[in-house]
C-alpha positions, 0 to 999 in steps of 0.5 A, spaced: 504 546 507 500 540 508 495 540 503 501 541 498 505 535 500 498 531 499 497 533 493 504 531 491 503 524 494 496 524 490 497 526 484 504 522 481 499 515 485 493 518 480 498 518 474 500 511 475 493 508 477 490 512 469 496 508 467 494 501 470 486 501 469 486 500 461 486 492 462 484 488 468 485 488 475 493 491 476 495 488 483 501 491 485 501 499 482 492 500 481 489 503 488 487 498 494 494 494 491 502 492 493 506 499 493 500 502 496 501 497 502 509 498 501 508 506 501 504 506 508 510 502 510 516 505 507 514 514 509 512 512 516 519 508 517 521 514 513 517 519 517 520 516 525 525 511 524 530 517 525 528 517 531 527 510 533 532 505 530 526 499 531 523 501 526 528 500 521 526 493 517 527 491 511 520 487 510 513 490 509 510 484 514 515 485 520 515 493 518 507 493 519 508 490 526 512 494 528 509 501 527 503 498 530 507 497 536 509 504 536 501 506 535 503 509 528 498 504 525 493 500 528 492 494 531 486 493 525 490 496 520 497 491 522 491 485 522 487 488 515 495 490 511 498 484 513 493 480 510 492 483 505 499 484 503 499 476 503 493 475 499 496 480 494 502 478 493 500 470 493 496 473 486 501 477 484 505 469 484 500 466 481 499 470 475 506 469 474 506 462 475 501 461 470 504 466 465 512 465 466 511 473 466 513 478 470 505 480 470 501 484 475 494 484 472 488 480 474 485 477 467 478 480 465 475 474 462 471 469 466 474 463 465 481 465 466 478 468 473 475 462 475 482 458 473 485 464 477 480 463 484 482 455 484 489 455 484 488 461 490 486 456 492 477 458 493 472 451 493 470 449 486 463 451 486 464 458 489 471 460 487 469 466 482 465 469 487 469 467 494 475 470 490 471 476 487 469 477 494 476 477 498 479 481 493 475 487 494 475 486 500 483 487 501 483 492 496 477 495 500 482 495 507 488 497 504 485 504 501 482 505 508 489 505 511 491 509 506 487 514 506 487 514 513 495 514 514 496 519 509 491 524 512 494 523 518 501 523 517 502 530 513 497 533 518 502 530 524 497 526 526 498 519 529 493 513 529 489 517 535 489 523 532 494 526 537 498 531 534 506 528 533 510 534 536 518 535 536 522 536 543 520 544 543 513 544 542 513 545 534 509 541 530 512 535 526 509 538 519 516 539 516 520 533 516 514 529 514 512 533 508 519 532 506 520 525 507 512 525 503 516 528 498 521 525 496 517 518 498 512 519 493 518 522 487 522 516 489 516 512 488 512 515 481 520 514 479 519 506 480 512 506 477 514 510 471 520 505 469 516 499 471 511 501 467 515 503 460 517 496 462 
């Protein structure tokens, strides 16, 4: 049933990243962006805030720190979302800024780029490069953890490998498949209405 689940996850993610690929870089729906991160967080609070209320916060940034305290992410996972996040979502405010649009997507021409890279705040000389550079890096990060959260997570796995077991001994598999069930319906609903947008 696992592999069921993570096919659910896969397929409506996928379906919205071919949407999101025609024009430049989106950096809130396409792979390695914003929602990913906000997924990550979102299905492990899903997942275990039942059991611990701790767990139960509303923004992504204090959520990340807290799954890492309960050793559902990794310190280098909190650390790598964290900032990731913050880049994303400051590029995410400059394009909007610089287009008075609810916009998402880095432009692909070079001088709209390079202009886009200064106001992130890049040195002059090596803005377009050092920009480039700590973008691929973000989204890099953020896959990882992706990948790595939800391999784990609908096996029953946590950040050590360790299988997560209820108090009689049975594998938490169903309670995660669900919740990473109607995480992904929920989430594919929100990124089909903001794509239509």
């Amino acid at each position: 049933m696992p592999a069921r689940s993570r096919a659910f996850v896969w397929r409506n993610k996928n379906r919205s990243q071919r949407r999101t690929k025609k024009c430049g870089i989106n950096v809130k729906l396409q792979r390695g962006g914003i929602r990913e991160i906000e997924f990550i967080a979102q299905a492990l609070q899903l997942a275990h805030a039942g059991r611990d209320e701790w767990l139960r916060v509303a923004h992504t940034l204090i959520s990340l720190g807290r799954l890492a305290d309960r050793n559902l992410i990794s310190e280098q996972e909190r650390s790598d979302l964290s900032e990731a996040y913050t880049f994303l979502r400051t590029l995410e405010h400059r394009l909007q800024m610089e287009h008075g649009l609810q916009t998402h997507t880095v432009p692909d021409g070079e001088p709209q780029r390079s202009l886009l890279a200064r106001r992130m705040g890049f040195p002059l000389a090596t803005a377009m490069v050092d920009f480039e550079c700590a973008l691929k890096s973000h989204v890099t990060d953020v896959r990882r953890a992706y990948d790595r959260v939800f391999a784990d997570e609908v096996a029953g796995a946590n950040v050590d490998g360790e299988v997560t077991r209820k108090r009689n001994g049975e594998r938490a598999q169903p309670l995660i498949r669900i919740t990473v069930e109607r995480l992904a319906r929920q989430v594919g609903k929100r990124l089909d209405m903001n794509l239509e947008q």
